[in-house]
VEXDREN-2710 file (C-alpha; in Angstrom, 1 decimal):
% VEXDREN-2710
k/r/px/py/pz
1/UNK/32.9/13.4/-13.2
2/UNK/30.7/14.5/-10.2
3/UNK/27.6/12.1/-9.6
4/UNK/25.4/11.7/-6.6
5/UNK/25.5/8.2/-5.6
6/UNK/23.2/6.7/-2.8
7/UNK/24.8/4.1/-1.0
8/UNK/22.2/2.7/1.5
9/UNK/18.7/4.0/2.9
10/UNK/19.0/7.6/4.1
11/UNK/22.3/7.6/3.0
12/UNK/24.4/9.3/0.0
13/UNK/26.8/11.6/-1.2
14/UNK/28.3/13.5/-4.2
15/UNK/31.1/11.3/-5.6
16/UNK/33.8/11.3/-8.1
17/UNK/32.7/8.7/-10.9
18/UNK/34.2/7.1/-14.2
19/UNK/32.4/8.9/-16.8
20/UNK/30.4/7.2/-19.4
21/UNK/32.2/6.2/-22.4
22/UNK/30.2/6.1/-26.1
23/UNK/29.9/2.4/-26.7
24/UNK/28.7/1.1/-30.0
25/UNK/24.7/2.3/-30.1
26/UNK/25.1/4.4/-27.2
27/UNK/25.3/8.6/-27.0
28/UNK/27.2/10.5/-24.1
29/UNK/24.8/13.0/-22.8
30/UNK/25.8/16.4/-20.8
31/UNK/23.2/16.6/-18.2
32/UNK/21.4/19.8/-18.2
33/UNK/18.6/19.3/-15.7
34/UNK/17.3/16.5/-13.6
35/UNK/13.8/16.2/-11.5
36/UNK/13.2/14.6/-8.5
37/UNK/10.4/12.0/-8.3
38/UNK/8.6/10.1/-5.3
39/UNK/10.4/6.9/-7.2
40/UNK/13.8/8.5/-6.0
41/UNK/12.3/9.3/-3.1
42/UNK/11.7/5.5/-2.2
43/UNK/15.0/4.6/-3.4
44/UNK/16.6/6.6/-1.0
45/UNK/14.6/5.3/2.2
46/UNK/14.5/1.6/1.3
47/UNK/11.0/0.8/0.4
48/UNK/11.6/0.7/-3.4
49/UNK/10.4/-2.7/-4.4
50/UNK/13.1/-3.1/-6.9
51/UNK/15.4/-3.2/-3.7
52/UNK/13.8/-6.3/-2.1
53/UNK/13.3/-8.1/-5.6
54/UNK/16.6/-7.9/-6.7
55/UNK/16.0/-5.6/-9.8
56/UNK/18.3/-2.9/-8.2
57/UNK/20.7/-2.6/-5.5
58/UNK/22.8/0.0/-3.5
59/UNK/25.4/1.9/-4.4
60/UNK/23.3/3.6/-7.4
61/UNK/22.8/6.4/-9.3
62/UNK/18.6/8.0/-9.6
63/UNK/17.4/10.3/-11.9
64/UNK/15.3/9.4/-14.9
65/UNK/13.4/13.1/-15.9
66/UNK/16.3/14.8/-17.4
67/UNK/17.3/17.2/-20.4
68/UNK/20.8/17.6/-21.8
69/UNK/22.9/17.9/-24.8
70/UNK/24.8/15.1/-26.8
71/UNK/28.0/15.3/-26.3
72/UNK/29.8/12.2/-28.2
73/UNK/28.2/9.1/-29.8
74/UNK/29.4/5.5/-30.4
75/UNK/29.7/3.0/-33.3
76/UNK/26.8/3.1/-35.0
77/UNK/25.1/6.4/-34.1
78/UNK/24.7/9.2/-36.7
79/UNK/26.9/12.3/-35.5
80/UNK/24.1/14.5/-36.4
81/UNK/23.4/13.7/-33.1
82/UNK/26.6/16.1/-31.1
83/UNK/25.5/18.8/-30.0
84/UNK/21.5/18.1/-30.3
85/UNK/19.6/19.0/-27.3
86/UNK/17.5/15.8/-26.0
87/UNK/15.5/14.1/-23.7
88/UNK/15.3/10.4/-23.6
89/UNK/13.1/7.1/-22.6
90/UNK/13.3/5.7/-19.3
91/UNK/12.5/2.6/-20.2
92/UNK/15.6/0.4/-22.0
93/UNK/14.0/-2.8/-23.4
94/UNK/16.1/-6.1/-24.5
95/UNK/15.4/-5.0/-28.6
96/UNK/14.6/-9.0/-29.3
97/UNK/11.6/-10.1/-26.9
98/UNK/7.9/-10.2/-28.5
99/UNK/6.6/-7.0/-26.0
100/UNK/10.0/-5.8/-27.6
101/UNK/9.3/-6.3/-31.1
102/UNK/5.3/-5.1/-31.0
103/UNK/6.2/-2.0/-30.0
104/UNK/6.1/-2.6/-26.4
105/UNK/9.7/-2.1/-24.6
106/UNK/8.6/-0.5/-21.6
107/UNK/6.5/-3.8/-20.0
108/UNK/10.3/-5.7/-21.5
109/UNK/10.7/-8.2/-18.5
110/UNK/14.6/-8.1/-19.3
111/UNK/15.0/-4.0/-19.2
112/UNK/17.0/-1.8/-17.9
113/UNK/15.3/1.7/-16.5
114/UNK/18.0/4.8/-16.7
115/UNK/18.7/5.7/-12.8
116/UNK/16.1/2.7/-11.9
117/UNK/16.6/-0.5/-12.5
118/UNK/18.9/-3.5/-13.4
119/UNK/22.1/-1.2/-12.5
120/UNK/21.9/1.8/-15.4
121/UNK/23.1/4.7/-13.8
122/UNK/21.0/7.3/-13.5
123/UNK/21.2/11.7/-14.5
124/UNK/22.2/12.6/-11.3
125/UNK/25.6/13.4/-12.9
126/UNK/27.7/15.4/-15.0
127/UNK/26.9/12.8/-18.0
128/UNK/24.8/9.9/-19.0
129/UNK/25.2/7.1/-21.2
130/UNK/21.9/6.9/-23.0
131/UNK/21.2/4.0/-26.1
132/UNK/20.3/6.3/-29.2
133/UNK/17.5/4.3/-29.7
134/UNK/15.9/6.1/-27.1
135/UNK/17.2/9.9/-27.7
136/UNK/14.5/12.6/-28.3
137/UNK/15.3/15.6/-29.7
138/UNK/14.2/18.7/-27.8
139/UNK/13.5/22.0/-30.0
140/UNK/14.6/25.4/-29.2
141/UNK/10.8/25.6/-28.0
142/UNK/11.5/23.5/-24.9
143/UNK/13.5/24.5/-23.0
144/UNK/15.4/23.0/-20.0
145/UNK/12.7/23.1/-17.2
146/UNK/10.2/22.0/-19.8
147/UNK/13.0/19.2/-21.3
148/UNK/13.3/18.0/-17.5
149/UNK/9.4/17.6/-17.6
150/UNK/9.1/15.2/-20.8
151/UNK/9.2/12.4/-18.8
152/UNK/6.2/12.5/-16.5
153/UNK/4.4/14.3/-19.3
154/UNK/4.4/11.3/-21.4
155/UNK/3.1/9.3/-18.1
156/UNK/0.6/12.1/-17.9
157/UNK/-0.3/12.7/-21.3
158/UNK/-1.1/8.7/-21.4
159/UNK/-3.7/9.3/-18.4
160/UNK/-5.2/11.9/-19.7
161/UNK/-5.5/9.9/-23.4
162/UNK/-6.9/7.2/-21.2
163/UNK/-9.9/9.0/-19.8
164/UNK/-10.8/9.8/-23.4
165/UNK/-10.4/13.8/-22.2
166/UNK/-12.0/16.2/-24.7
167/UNK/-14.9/18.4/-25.4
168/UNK/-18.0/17.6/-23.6
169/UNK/-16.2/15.3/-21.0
170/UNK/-15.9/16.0/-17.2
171/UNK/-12.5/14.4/-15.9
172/UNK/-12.0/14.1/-11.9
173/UNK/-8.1/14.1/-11.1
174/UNK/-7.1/12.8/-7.9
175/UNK/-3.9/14.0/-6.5
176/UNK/-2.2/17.6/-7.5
177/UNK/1.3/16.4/-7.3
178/UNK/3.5/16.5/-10.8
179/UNK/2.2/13.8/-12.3
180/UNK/-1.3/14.9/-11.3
181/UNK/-1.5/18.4/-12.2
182/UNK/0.3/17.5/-15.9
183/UNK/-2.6/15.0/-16.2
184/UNK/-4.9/17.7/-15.8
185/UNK/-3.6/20.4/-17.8
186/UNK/-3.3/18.0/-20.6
187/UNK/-7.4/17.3/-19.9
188/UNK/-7.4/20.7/-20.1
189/UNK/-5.2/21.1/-23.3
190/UNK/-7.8/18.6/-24.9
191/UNK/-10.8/20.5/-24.1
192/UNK/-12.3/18.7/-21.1
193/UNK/-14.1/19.7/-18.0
194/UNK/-11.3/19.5/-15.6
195/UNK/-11.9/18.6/-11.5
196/UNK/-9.2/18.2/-9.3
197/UNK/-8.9/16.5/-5.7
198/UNK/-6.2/17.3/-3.1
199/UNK/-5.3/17.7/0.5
200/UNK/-4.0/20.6/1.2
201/UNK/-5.1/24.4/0.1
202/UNK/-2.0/25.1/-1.6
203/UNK/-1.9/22.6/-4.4
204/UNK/-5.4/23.7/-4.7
205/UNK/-4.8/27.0/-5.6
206/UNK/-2.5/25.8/-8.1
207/UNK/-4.6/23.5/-9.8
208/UNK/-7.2/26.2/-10.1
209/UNK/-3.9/28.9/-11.1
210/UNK/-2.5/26.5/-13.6
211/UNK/-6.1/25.8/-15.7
212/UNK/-8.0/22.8/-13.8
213/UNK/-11.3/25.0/-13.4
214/UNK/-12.6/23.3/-10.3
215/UNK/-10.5/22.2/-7.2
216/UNK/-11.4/20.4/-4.0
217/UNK/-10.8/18.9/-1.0
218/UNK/-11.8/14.9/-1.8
219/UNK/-14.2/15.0/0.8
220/UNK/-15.7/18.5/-0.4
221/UNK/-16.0/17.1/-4.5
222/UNK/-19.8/17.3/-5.9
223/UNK/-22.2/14.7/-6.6
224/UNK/-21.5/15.3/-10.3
225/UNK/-21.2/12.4/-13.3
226/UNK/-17.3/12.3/-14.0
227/UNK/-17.1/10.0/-17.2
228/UNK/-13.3/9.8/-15.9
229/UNK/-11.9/9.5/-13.1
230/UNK/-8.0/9.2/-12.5
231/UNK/-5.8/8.1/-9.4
232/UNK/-2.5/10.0/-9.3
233/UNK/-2.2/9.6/-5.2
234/UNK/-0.4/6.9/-3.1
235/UNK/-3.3/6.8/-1.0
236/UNK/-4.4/2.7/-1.2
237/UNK/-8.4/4.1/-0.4
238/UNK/-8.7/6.1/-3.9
239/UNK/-8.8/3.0/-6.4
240/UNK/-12.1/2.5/-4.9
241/UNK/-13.3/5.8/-4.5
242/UNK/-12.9/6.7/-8.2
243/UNK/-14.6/3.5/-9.1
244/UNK/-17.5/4.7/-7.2
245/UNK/-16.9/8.5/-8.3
246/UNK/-17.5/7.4/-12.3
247/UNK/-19.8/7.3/-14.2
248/UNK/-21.1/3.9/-15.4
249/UNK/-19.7/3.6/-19.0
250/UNK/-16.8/5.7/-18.3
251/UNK/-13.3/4.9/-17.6
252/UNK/-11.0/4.9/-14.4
253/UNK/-7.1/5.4/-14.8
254/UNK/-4.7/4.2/-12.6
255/UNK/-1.2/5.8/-12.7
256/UNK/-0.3/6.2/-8.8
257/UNK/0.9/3.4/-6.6
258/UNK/0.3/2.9/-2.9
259/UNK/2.5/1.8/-0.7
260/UNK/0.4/-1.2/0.0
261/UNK/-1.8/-3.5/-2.1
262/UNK/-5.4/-1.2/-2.7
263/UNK/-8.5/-3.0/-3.3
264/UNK/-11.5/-2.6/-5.7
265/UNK/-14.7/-4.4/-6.4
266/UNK/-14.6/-5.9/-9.5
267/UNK/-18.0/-6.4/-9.0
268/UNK/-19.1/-2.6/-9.3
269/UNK/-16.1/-2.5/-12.3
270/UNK/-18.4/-4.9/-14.2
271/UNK/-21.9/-4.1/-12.7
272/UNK/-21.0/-0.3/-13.9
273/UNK/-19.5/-1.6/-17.7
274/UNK/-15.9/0.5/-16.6
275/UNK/-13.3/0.3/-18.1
276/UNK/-10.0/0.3/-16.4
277/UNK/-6.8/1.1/-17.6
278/UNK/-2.8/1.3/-15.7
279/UNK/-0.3/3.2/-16.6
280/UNK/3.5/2.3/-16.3
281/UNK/5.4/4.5/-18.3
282/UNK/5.7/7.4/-20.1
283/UNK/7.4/6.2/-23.0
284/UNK/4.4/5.8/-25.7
285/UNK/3.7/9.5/-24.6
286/UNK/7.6/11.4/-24.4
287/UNK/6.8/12.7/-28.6
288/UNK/3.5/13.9/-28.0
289/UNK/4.5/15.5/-24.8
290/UNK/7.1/17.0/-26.0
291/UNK/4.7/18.6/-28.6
292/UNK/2.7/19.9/-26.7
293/UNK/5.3/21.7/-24.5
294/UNK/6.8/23.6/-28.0
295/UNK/3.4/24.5/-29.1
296/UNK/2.4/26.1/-25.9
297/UNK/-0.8/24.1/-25.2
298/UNK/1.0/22.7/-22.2
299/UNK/3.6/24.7/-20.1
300/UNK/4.9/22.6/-17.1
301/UNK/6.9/25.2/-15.8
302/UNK/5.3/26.6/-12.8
303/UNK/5.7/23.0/-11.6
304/UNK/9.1/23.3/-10.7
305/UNK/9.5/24.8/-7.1
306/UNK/13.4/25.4/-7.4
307/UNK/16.2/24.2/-8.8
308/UNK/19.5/23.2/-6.7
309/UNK/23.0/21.5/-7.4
310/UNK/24.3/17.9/-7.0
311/UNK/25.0/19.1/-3.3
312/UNK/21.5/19.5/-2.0
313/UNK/20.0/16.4/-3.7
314/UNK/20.6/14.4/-0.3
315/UNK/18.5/17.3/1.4
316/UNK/15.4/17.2/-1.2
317/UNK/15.4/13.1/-1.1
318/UNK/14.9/13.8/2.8
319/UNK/12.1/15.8/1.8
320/UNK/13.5/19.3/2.7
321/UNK/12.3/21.8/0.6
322/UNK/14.9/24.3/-0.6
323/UNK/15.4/28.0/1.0
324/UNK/13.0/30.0/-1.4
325/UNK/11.1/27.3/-3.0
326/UNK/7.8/28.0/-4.9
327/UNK/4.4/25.8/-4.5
328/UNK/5.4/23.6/-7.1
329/UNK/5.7/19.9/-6.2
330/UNK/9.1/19.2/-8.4
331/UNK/12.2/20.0/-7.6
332/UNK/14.8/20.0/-10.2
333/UNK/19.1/19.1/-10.4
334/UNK/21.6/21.2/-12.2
335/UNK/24.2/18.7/-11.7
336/UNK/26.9/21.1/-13.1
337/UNK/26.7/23.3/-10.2
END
């Protein structure tokens, strides 16, 4: 089968692979659609930390936000399971540790992470072994751009459950990438005074276009009492700022990562009776995500600037936006063309 395959920083290429055979507990997957994330992104220039700790190494395969249909199972697996339309978890825990056993498999030290780490291939490919443990089915409702999107919207849909969003609660986003802007239409889905802060004019205007009712340049935000406040940037300075931006009692959510260490003053974090909550993964949020998506209260479509083929994946990891893309941040695979 046809996979892309990076095989060193700034380097990779579409190759012809093994295909994935259905081991006992695991499902074969035909990949549908795959998105594109800033994790790929630092996979493919080097400065993935997984790289330099030894939790992943080149050649590999990325892509962990993906939609497909089962196409054969293993020992063990129902075969209600052919020919279901799924998403899946990213996150592949060891099944016997105690994080394991509470519930907990995404913070497993010993897991794997589809297309991340400890050497599981990723959905950059015609197919992808997937434990069934870790299948979610996709109704009709959801379809592929949407399927792609379950993924950050659990990460998303965690933040936003973080801050406590609803009725009667103002909720400052910072950063209007994917991640982001799901964060703050799910604060919007729950009923919440939504505020997002961004950089340029164009993710503004989509922030405002997609629901968020007030967008701003960070420096250009009002002297308001935000009783959340969350960081979806890469910028090390906005941990602090948000700290300072909420209100005392209210709650600051961390789910971006800089690409060095960011400071706060746990002083003001206590002083101001905050609490503080970090998000990993998406996985306690994929079901109620993907609810969300098939009743409409969410639709994560617009985020999606275009869609190319296995091909042009080397070009989007570069950061070159495809011919005729939209103002979406995402960029999404079809790895069968």
């Amino acid at each position: 089968m046809r996979a892309y395959v990076v095989t060193g920083p700034f380097a990779g290429e579409v190759r012809e692979v093994e295909p994935p055979v259905a081991g006992p507990g695991l499902a074969v997957v035909d990949v549908e659609r795959v998105g594109v994330c800033g994790t790929d992104v630092e996979f493919f220039t080097g400065e993935m930390a997984y790289l330099h700790t030894g939790q992943a190494a080149y050649p590999l395969r990325l892509g962990h936000e993906w939609c497909g249909t089962v196409a054969a199972v293993g020992d063990g697996v129902e075969e209600a399971w052919v020919g279901r339309r799924v998403t899946g978890d990213t996150m592949l825990g060891c099944g016997d540790c105690h994080r394991c056993r509470a519930g907990r498999q995404h913070v497993c030290e010993h897991r794997h992470e589809i297309g991340i780490r400890n050497g599981w291939p990723g959905a950059l490919a015609e197919q992808l072994p997937v434990p069934a443990a870790a299948l979610r089915a996709l109704p009709d409702a959801v379809g592929p751009v949407a399927g792609a999107l379950v993924e950050p919207g659990g990460n998303a849909l965690r933040a936003a459950t973080a801050a406590a969003a609803a009725p009667g609660r103002r909720v400052l986003v910072y950063g209007p990438g994917t991640i982001g802007l799901l964060t703050a239409l799910f604060a919007v889905s729950a009923g919440a005074e939504v505020h997002v802060a961004g950089v340029t004019d164009a993710s503004l205007d989509l922030a405002r276009e997609l629901g968020a009712g007030h967008a701003w340049r960070p420096d250009g935000v009002p002297d308001l009492p935000f009783d959340a406040v969350v960081d979806a940037t890469s910028d090390a300075g906005v941990p602090a700022a948000a700290l300072d931006r909420v209100e005392p009692g209210g709650r600051v959510v961390y789910i971006g990562l800089a690409g060095r260490p960011s400071t706060i003053d746990t002083r003001t974090l206590a002083l101001k009776d905050v609490t503080a909550v970090g998000i990993l993964s998406g996985s306690p949020g994929l079901t109620g995500a993907i609810e969300h998506y098939a009743a409409g209260r969410v639709r994560p479509e617009p985020l999606v600037a275009a869609t190319v083929g296995l091909a042009e994946v080397g070009d989007v990891l570069a950061g070159r936006r495809p011919s005729g893309a939209g103002r979406g941040p995402k960029v999404h695979v079809d790895p069968r063309s």
